[in-house]
N, C-alpha and C positions, 0 to 999 in steps of 0.2 A: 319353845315352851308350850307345852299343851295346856293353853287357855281356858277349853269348856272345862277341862275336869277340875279346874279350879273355882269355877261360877258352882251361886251358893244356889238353894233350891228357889225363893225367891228371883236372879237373876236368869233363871233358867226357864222361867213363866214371864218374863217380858214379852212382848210381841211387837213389831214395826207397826204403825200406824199403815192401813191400807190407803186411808184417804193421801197421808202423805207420796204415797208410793203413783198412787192416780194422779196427783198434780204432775209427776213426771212425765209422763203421757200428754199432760194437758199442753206442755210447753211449744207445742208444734204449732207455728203461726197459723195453719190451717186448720188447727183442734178447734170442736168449741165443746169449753169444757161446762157441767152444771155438776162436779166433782164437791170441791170445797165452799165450806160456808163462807168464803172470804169477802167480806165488806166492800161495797163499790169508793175506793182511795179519794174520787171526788169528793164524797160526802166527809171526807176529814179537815178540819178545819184551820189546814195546813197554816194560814197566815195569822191566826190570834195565836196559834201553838206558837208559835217561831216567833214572836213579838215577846210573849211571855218567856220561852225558855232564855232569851238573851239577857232578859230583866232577872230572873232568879238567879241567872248562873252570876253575872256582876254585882247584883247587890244583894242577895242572900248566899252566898257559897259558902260563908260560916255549916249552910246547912244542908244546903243540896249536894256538893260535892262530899259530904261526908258519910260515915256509917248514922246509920238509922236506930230508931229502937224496932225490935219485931214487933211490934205491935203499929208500927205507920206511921202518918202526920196528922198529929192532932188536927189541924186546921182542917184538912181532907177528910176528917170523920165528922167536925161539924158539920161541912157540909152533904155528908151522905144522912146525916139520921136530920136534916131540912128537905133533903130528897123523900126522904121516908114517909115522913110527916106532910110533906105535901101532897105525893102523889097517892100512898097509899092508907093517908090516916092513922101512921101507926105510932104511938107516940109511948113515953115511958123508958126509952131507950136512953144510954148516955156511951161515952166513948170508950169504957171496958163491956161495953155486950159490942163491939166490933173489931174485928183483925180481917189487915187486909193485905193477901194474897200474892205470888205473882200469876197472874190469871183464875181462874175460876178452876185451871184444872189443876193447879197445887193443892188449891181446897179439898180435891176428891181425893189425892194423893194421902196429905196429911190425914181426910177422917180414915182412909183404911187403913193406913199407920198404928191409927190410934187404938182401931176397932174391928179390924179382922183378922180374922189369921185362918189356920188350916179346921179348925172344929167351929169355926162361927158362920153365919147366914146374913147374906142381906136381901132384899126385896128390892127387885128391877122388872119392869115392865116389856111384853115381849111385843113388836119392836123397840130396843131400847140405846141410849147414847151410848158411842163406841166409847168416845173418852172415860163412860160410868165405867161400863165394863172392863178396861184396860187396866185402871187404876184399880180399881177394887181385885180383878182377876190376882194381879201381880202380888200380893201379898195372900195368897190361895184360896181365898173364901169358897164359901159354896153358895147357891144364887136359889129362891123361893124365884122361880118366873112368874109370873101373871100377864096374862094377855091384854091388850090394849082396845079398849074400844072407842065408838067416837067423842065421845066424853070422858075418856080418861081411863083409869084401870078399873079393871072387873073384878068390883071389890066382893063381888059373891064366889069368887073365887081365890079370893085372896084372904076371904074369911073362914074359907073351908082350908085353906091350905095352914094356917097360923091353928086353925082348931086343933087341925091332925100334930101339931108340934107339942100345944099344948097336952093333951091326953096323952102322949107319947112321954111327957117329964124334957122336953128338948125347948122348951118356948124361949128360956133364954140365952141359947144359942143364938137368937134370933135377934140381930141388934139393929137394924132400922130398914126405913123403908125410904128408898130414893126416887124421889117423882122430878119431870120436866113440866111445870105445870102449864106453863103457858105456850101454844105452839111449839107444840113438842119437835123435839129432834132425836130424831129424822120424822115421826111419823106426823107434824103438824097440828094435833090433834090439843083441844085446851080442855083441862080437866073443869069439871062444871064445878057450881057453887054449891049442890048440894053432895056430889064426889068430895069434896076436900072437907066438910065437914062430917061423912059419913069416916074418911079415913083420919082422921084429928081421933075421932070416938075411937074407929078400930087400935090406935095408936095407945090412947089411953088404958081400952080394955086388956091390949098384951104388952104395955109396958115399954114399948119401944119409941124411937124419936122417927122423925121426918126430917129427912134434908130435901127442901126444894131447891132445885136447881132452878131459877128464872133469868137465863142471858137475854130472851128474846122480849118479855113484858113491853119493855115503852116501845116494839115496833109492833102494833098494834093499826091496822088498817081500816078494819071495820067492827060492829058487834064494841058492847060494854065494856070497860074493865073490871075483874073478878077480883076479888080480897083476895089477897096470897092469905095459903094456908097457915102462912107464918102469923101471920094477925089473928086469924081464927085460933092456932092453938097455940098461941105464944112463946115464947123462947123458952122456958123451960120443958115443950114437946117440940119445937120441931127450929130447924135449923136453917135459914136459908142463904143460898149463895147468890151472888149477883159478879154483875163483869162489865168494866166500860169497853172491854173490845167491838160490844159491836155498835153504841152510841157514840163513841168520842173517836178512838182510836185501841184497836188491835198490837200496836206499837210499843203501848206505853205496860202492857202485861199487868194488869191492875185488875186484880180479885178482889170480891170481899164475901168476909160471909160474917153475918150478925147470929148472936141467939145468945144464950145465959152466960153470964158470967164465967160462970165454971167452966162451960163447955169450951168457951174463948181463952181462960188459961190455957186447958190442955191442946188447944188447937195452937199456941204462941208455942207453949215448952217445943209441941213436935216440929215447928218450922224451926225452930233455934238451932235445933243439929239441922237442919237442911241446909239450911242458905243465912243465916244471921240476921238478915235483915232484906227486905226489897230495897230498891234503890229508890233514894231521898227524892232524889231530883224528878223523876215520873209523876212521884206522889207530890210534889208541890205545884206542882207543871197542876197536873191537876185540879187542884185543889183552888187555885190562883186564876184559873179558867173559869172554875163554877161562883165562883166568886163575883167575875165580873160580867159574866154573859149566862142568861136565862137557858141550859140546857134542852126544857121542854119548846120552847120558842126555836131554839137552834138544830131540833131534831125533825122540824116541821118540811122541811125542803126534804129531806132523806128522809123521811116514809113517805110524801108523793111520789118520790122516784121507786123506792120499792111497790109501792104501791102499783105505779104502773107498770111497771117489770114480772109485777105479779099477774095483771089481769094480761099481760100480751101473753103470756105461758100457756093461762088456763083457755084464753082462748085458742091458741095453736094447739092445747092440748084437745079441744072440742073440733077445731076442723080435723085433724090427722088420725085421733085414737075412737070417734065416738062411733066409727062403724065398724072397731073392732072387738065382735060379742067380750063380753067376760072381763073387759078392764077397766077398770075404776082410777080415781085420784078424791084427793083431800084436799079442799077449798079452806086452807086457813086462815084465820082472819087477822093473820099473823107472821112477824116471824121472815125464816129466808129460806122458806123451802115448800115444795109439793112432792107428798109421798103418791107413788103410782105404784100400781097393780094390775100386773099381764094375769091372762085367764092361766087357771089349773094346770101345771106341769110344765110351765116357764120354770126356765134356773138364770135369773139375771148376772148371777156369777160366770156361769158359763156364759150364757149368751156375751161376756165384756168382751171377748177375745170375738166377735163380732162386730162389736159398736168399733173397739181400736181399727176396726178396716176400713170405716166411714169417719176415724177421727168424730165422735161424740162422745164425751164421757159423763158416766153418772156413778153415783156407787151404789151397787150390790145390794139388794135388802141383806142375804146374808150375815153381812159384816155387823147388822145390829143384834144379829142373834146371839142369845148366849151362850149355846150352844151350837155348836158347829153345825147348818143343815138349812136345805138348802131354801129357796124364797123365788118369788115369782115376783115381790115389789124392790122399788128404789128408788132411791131421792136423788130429788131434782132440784139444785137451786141457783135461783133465778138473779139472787143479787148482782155479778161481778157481770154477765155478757152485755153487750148493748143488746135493744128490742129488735135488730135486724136477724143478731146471730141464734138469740132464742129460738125466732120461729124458723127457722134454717134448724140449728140443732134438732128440734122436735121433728123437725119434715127429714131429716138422718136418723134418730130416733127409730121413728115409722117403719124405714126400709128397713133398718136392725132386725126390730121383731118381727116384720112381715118376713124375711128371709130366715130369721130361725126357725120362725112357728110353722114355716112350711116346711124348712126342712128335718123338724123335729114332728111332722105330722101331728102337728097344736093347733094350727089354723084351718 
C-alpha cells in the first residue's frame, strides 16, 4: 500500500521532535547529555505519590478507574485556582474558566486546532519553543516572527509588523500572540513587567488574545516574581497555560490552561474528539497530594538543587568560554536552561555531528527557528546531569567549538 500518497496535507506537515531524536544519542553511558528539559527523577516525590495512588485506587475506584468528564476533577481545579490565588493574586476565577490537559502541549495542539489553518497568523518570538512551533506548524499557519530581546519580545517590532497587517485589511487573520513569559525556552530570558503590560495594550489595540505559556514560573531562583500577563489582562485577553511536569511530576501528563469561559468551552468541545477525557486517576493522584502537602514548601529542596546545578554551569561556563571572543550566555533567574551564543558564523547544527564525537549534546539554536536557517546559539540544560558531569560536559563543549571554529576559520 502506498501510505504517503494517502496522508492528508495536515499529516504531511508533522515533523519528528529533534530533541526527541538527541535523547537517542544521549543514551550512551559515556554521553553527557544537556539535550532535554527532563526534570532531575529525585526531586519527585515518589513516596507520598505511591502512599496516595494505593489509597485512591482501593477506596475511590468508583472514580479513578473510570472515564472522566473532559473538563477534569473538580477537586483538582479547587485546588489549582488556591494555587492561583496564592501565589499569584489572581482571584475571580471558578472551575468552568479551567480545563485541564494532557500536558501543556495538548493545549497548543487544541488552540491551533481551534484557530489556525492555512490563511491565519500567529505571533511567536525568534528564538522560540519547538513544541510552539510544531503544534501550531502542523495545522499550516503562517508565523508574524519577532525577535527576542533580554526582556522579552521587541514589541517595537511587533508593533510595526501588526501595523503593516492592519493597513493592508489582513489584521484579522492575525489570531494571537504566544509568549513564554517566564524563563523562556530555550532562550531563558523573562519578559519584564512593563513588556507584558505594553503587550496586554498591543493585544487590545489589534484585537487579539495572548496565550502565555508559563511551565517554568515557581522555578524561580533568584530576582522578583512578575504578575503573569494573565492577571494583567484577564481572561477575556489572554489565556494562560501551566503544567505540573516540571513541579510534581512529568508522569502524571497534567496540563491546564485557565482563561474565559467561552474560550474553556471551545477548548473542552476540541479535546472531546481528541482523547474524551484525561485519565481520572492522575488527576486525583494529584489533586489528593495538594491537598495534603504545602506544594510551595515541597518545591523548596528542588530549586536549591537547580539552583545549584545552575551556578556550577555558569560557572564552568566562565572558566572554559570566557576567553573565547564573541560568545555570550543568559544568566536566568530561572527555569532549566542557559541559552549560549558562539561568535558570527557558528552553525551549532552543524557543528552537532562534532560534539557526537566527544559524546556532548545540546540542541541546535536552529531547531527554535521558525524558519529553517541556521544559528550560532543552543541550549544548555542543566537540570538532569550531576555537577561533576556538567563541568566535564562544558570542558567537551570547549574542544567542540574550539575544533570547529578552527577548522571553519571562526576562531
Amino acid at each position: 500500500m502506498n501510505l504517503e500518497g494517502k496522508i492528508s496535507k495536515i499529516g504531511r506537515n508533522m515533523k519528528s521532535s529533534i530533541i526527541r531524536e538527541i535523547l537517542k544519542f544521549a543514551a550512551d553511558k559515556d554521553a553527557i547529555s544537556f539535550g532535554g528539559g527532563v526534570p532531575d527523577p529525585e526531586t519527585f516525590p515518589r513516596k507520598e505519590l505511591a502512599e496516595i495512588a494505593k489509597e485512591i485506587i482501593e477506596k475511590e475506584y468508583h472514580y479513578t478507574l473510570q472515564y472522566s468528564t473532559t473538563e477534569g476533577d473538580p477537586a483538582l481545579k479547587q485546588q489549582i485556582l488556591k494555587l492561583l490565588e496564592r501565589v499569584y493574586s489572581i482571584t475571580g476565577l471558578d472551575e468552568d474558566n479551567l480545563v485541564f490537559t494532557v500536558g501543556s502541549q495538548q493545549a497548543l495542539d487544541l488552540i491551533g486546532k481551534l484557530f489556525l489553518d492555512d490563511e491565519s497568523y500567529c505571533v511567536l518570538d525568534d528564538p522560540a519553543y519547538l513544541g510552539a512551533i510544531n503544534a501550531f506548524r502542523q495545522y499550516l499557519a503562517n508565523f508574524v516572527v519577532v525577535p527576542l530581546e533580554d526582556d522579552g519580545m521587541d514589541l517595537n517590532i511587533l508593533e510595526r509588523k501588526l501595523s503593516e497587517f492592519d493597513r493592508n485589511g489582513k489584521i484579522k487573520q492575525v489570531k494571537f500572540i504566544y509568549v513564554v513569559s517566564n524563563f523562556h525556552n530555550p532562550a531563558g530570558v523573562t519578559t519584564s513587567l512593563e513588556k507584558r503590560k505594553a503587550l496586554v495594550e498591543i493585544a487590545e489595540k489589534y484585537d487579539l488574545f495572548i496565550v502565555e505559556d508559563d511551565p517554568y514560573g515557581a522555578l524561580r531562583y533568584e530576582g522578583k516574581t512578575v504578575d503573569p500577563i494573565f492577571k494583567i489582562g484577564g481572561p477575556e485577553r489572554v489565556v494562560l497555560l501551566n503544567t505540573f511536569s516540571k513541579v510534581l511530576a512529568p508522569g502524571l501528563r497534567i496540563g491546564m490552561v485557565a482563561g474565559s469561559k467561552e474560550f474553556i468551552r471551545k477548548i473542552v468541545q476540541a479535546k472531546q474528539s481528541a482523547d474524551l477525557c484525561s485519565p481520572a486517576i492522575t488527576h486525583r493522584l494529584a489533586a489528593r497530594y495538594l491537598e495534603r502537602y504545602d506544594l510551595l514548601e515541597q518545591l523548596k529542596p528542588t530549586i536549591e538543587l537547580y539552583r545549584r546545578k545552575r551556578t556550577v554551569m555558569l560557572n564552568a561556563l566562565e572558566e572554559y568560554f570566557s576567553d573565547i571572543p564573541g560568545t555570550k550566555w543568559v544568566k536566568s533567574e530561572g527555569g532549566l536552561f542557559i541559552w549560549l551564543t558562539l561568535p558570527e558564523g557558528f552553525d551549532t547544527w552543524e557543528m552537532f555531528e562534532y560534539a557526537k564525537r566527544k559524546k556532548v549534546f545540546y540542541v541546535p539554536g536552529r531547531v527554535f527557528k521558525v524558519y529553517d536557517e541556521p544559528s550560532p546559539s543552543m541550549r544548555l540544560s542543566f537540570c538532569l546531569p550531576p555537577d561533576e558531569k556538567i563541568v566535564e560536559g562544558i570542558k567537551r563543549l570547549r574542544e567542540v567549538v574550539l575544533e570547529y571554529g578552527r577548522e571553519k576559520s571562526l576562531l
